[in-house]
C-alpha positions in Angstrom: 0.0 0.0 0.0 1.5 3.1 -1.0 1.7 6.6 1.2 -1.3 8.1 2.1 -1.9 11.4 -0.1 -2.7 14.5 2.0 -3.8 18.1 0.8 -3.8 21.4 2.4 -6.8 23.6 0.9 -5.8 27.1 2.5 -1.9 26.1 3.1 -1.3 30.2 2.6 -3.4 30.9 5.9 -1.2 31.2 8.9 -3.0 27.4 10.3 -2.3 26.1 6.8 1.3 27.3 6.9 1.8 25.8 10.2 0.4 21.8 9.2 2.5 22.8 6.1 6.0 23.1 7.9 5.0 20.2 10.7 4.2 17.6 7.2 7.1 19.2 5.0 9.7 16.8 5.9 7.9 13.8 6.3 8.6 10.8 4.1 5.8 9.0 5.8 3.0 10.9 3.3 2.7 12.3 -0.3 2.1 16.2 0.2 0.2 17.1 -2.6 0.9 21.2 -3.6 -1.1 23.3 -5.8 0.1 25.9 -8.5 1.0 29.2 -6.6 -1.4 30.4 -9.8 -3.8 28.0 -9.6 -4.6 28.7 -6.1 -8.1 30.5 -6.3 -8.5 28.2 -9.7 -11.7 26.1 -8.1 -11.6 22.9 -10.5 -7.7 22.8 -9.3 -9.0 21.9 -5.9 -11.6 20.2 -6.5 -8.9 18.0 -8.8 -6.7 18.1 -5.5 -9.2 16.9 -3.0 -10.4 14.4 -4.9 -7.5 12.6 -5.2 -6.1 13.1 -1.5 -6.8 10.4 1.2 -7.2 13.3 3.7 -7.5 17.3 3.2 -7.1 19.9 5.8 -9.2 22.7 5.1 -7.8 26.1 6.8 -10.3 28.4 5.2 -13.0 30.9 6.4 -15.9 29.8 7.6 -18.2 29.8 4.1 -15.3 28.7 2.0 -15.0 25.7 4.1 -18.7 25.0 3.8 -18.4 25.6 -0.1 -15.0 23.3 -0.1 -16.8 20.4 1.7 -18.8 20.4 -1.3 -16.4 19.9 -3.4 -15.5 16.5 -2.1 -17.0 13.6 -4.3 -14.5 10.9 -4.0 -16.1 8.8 -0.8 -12.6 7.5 0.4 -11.4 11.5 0.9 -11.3 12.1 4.8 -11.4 15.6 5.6 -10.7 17.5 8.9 -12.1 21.5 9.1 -9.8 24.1 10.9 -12.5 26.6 10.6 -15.5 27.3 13.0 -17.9 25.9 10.6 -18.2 22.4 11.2 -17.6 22.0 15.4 -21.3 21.8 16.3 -22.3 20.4 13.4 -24.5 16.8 13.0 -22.3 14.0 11.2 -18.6 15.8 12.4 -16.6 14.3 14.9 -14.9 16.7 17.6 -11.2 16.6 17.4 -10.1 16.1 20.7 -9.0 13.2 21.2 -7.9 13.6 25.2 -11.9 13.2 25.9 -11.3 10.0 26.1 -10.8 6.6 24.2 -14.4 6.6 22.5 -13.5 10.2 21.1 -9.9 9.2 19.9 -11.6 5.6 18.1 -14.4 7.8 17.0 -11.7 10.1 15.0 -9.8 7.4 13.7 -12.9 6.1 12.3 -14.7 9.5 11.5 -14.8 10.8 7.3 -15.2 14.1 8.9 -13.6 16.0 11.9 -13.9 19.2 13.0 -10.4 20.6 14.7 -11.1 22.8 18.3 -10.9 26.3 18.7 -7.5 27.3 20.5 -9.6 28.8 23.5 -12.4 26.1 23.4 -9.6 23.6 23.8 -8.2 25.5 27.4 -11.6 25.6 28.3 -12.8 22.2 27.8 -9.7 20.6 28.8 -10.7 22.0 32.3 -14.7 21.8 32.4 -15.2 18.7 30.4 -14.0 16.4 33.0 -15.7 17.6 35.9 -19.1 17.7 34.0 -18.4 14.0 32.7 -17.4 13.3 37.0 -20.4 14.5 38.0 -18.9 17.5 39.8 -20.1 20.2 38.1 -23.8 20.9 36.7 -24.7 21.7 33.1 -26.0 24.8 34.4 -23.2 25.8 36.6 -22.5 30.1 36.4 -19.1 29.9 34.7 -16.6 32.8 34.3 -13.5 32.0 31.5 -10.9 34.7 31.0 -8.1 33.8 28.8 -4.8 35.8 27.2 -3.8 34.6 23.9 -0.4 35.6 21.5 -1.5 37.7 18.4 -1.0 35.2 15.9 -4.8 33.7 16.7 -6.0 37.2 15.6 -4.8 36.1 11.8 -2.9 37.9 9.1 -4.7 41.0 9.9 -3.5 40.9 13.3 0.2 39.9 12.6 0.3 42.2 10.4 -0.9 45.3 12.6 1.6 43.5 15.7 4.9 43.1 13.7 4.7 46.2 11.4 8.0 48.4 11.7 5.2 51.3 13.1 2.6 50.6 14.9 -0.1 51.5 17.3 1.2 52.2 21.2 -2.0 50.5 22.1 -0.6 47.5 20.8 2.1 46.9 23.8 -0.8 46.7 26.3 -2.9 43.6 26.3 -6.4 44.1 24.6 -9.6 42.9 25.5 -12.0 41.7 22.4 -14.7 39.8 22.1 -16.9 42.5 24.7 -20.7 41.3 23.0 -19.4 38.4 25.0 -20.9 36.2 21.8 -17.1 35.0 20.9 -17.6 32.0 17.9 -15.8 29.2 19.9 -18.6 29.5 22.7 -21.0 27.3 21.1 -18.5 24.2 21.0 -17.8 25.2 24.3 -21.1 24.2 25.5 -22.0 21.5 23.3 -18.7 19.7 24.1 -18.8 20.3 27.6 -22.6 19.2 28.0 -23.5 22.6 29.6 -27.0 24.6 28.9 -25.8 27.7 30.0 -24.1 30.2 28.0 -20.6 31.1 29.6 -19.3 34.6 30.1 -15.8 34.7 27.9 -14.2 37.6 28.5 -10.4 36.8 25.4 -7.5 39.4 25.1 -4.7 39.4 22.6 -1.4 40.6 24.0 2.0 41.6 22.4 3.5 38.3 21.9 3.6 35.8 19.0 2.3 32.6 20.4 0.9 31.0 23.0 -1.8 31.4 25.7 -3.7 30.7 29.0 -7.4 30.2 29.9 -8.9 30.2 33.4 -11.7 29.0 35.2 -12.3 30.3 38.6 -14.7 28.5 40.4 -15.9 27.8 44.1 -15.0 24.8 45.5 -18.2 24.3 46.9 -20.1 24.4 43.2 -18.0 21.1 42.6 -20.3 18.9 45.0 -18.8 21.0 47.9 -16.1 17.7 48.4 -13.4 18.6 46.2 -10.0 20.4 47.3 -7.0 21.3 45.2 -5.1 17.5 45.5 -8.4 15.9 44.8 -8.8 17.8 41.3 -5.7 17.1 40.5 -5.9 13.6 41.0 -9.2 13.3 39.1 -7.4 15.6 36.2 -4.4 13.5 36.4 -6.7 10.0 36.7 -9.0 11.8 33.3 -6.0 12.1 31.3 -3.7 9.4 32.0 -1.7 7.7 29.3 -2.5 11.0 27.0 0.5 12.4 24.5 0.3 16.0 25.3 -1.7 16.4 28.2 -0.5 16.9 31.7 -1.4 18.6 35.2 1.5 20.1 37.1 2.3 19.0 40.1 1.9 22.1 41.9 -0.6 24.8 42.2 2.0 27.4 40.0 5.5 28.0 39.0 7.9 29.1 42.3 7.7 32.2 40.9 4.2 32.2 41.8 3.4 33.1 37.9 1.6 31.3 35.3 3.2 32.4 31.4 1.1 32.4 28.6 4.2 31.3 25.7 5.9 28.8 27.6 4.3 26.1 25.4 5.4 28.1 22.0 6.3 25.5 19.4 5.1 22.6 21.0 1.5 20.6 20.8 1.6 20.3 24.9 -1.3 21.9 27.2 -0.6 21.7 30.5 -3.4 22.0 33.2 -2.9 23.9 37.2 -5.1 23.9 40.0 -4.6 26.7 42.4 -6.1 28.6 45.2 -7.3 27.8 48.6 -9.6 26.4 50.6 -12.8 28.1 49.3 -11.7 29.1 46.0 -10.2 27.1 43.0 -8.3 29.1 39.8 -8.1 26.0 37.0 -6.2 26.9 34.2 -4.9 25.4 30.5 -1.7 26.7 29.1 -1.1 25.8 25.4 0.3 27.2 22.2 -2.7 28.3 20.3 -0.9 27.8 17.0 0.2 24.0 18.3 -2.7 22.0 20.2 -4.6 25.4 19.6 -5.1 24.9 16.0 -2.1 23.2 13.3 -0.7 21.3 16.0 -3.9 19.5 17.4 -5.1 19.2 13.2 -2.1 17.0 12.6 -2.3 15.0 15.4 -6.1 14.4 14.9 -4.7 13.2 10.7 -2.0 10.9 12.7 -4.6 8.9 14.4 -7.2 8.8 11.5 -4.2 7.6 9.1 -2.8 5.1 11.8 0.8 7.0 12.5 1.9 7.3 16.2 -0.1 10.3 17.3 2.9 11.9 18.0 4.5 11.7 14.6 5.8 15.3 13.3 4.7 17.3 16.4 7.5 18.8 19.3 6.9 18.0 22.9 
């Protein structure tokens, strides 16, 4: 059986670009490329995807809609790095650290829809206490989270690496403040809960990387939970995963919690901290890594059978 043939629909994007330079040197797969002219050329890539065992769309929202389409050859797997397809009926969520029903469902699925980078900080930390019983579908939650500018997109890198720019730019930025940010729906639906969130995201003056928090009372969690016993059942929820773990500590000595540490790695690490009324859970991850290109090529590792860690840094 020869190599399985993967395409990148979108591979000028800045998630495209990233699966691009974590497949580029494999000799595992056959990288199909299209014509730098061809690009926009629509029967091109429809040729492409047709005759790839797996395409990565990293597209806008409608064009990934429209390039779904596309796809008539029934063998072609594809997995979505857009919004468009991670609450939607018939689309596996690619996550696989759920558990070992979600990682077999994506190495069965046709169709998988890659996470958000903040839905995955935030549902690496609710998830499990919802599936434990600890914490109601309806439970008031507050999620504030700090992200590099690279999730903003070219618009963003652009405005953040120009030789001038803004002064506003070296402060962090809140955005999202209609508190109706797009990865809250996947948020929910993956989590089980029924009520809406408040997500409160800023960008800050750093390429990648980021942190989202929970704060929570100890007593919403069944009121018989302290800091050790969360991280036990975190540490218990994801044992044996790749790129998953839970410090051992409730922060750094410096007391501090970085949001780029993880830059250029697929890792998210999860801390529990606070006190004896109050709990601060938080993911740290690289939102270009298990945020986005990172997590897409591991999700294509499992569904083609490679080691799950193939091409990605620890």
């Amino acid at each position: 059986m020869g190599k399985p043939v993967v395409y990148i629909d979108g591979k000028e994007g800045t998630t495209g670009l990233q699966i691009y330079d974590r497949l580029a040197g494999r000799d595992d797969i056959e990288l199909l490329l299209i014509d730098e002219d061809k690009r926009k050329d629509t029967a091109e890539r429809k040729k492409l995807m047709n005759a790839a065992d797996l395409v990565f769309l990293c597209l806008p929202d409608a064009a990934a809609v429209e390039a779904v389409g596309l796809v008539e050859n029934p063998d072609t797997r594809i997995i979505d790095a857009s919004t468009a397809h991670r609450t939607a009926s018939g689309w596996v969520y690619g996550f696989p650290e759920l558990g070992e029903d979600q990682r077999e469902a994506i190495r069965m699925a046709k169709r998988v829809a890659n996470p958000g980078c903040y839905a995955t900080g935030f549902i690496s930390l609710i998830a499990p206490l919802v599936k434990r019983g600890l914490l109601s579908h309806d439970a008031p939650l507050t999620v504030h989270a700090i992200s590099g500018y690279t999730g903003g997109g070219k618009k963003a890198i652009a405005q953040y690496e120009a030789m001038e720019r803004e002064a506003e730019l070296v402060s962090p930025r809140h955005y999202g403040v209609t508190l109706s940010h797009k990865h809250i729906p996947e948020m929910m639906q993956v989590c089980g809960l029924t009520r809406k969130p408040i997500f409160m995201p800023m960008i800050c003056d750093f390429p990648q990387g980021m942190v989202v928090t929970v704060p929570v009372y100890l007593d919403m969690l069944n009121g018989t939970q302290t800091l050790d016993t969360l991280r036990t059942l975190y540490r218990d929820f994801y044992a044996g995963a790749r790129f998953v773990t839970v410090r051992p500590d409730d922060a750094p000595a410096c007391g501090f919690i970085g949001s780029n540490n993880l830059a250029g790695t697929n890792d998210l690490q999860i801390f529990v901290c606070g006190n004896d009324e109050q709990v601060m859970l938080a993911s740290r991850l690289d939102n270009l890594g298990k945020g986005a290109s990172g997590a897409a090529v591991q999700n294509m590792n499992i569904m083609l059978g490679f080691p799950e860690e193939a091409g990605l840094v620890k």
